[in-house]
C-alpha positions, 0 to 999 in steps of 0.5 A: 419527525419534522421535515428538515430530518426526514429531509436530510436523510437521503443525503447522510445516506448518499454521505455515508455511501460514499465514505464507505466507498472511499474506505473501500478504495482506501483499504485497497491501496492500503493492501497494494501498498503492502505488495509493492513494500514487500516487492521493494524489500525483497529486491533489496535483498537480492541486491544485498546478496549481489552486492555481497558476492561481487565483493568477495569476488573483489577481495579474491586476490589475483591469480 
């Protein structure tokens, strides 16, 4: 094998360590991501639901 290849293993290993960590890093942000998505909509909903309930309560007429 000439030397430049064996030369430049060591570095396409430490590479490909570091792209595997950063993928790593990637999916957990993707996944936290997702979370806060899902947080976000089901606040939206809930403000959906007052929403609606404070305008029926403003459509009642006067007592």
């Amino acid at each position: 094998m000439p030397q430049s290849a064996t030369h430049n293993s060591p570095k396409l290993s430490t590479i490909n360590d570091r792209l595997s960590t950063i993928d790593c890093q990637r999916s957990t942000v993707n996944y936290q991501l997702s979370t806060v998505n899902y947080q976000l909509s089901t606040v939206n909903y809930q403000l959906s639901t007052v929403n609606y309930q404070l305008s029926t309560v403003n459509d009642r007429p006067d007592v």
